[in-house]
Every structure is written in C-alpha cells, then in structure tokens.
C-alpha angles and dihedrals in degrees: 000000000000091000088068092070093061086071087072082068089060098071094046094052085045095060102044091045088052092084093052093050091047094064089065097033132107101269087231131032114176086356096294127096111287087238092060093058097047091056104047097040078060092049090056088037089048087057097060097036084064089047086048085049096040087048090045098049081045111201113335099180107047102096085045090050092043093042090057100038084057085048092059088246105151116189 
C-alpha cells in the first residue's frame, strides 16, 4: 500500500507547526512547556505512524531472502 508512506509527512509538519501552536497554546501543559510536550507526544507518535507504515508495506524482503537462501547463498 503506497498511500501508507504519505503518513512519514505527518510528524515533520507536526514539528514545525508546533511553534505556531504554541503561541496560542496553554504555557504549561502537565506541568511541562507546552512545547515539550508537543515534541515529545510526536516522538512517541512518530514511532507508531512507522509501525503503521512497516505493517502496511507488510515483508519486502521475504521472496529475495527466500530466493537466496534456495540458491545456497549464505550471508
């Protein structure tokens, strides 16, 4: 699925639209600048979004391995 990739855009607009919104933003949010939080929610959020894309794209790889493995090709 090739729509899947265009997920990857969706934490680099995040992080450069995170100064704008922090200029309406509460200052503190948990205690912690808003900012902060922002980034580091989108770390986290960064980290699913490339499982979503990894699931989506399913194994690559597998007729190549298997193919290389059946030729006696041992890496």
């Amino acid at each position: 699925m090739k729509s899947a990739k265009w997920l990857a855009a969706l934490p680099v607009v995040a992080f450069f639209s995170g100064g704008w919104l922090s200029s309406v933003a509460p200052t503190f949010v948990l205690g912690m600048p808003f900012l902060m939080v922002w980034n580091v929610s989108w770390l986290v959020l960064t980290s699913l979004i490339m499982v979503v894309i990894d699931r989506a794209e399913g194994d690559i790889d597998a007729p190549s391995a298997t193919a290389s493995t059946a030729a006696g090709d041992a890496r």
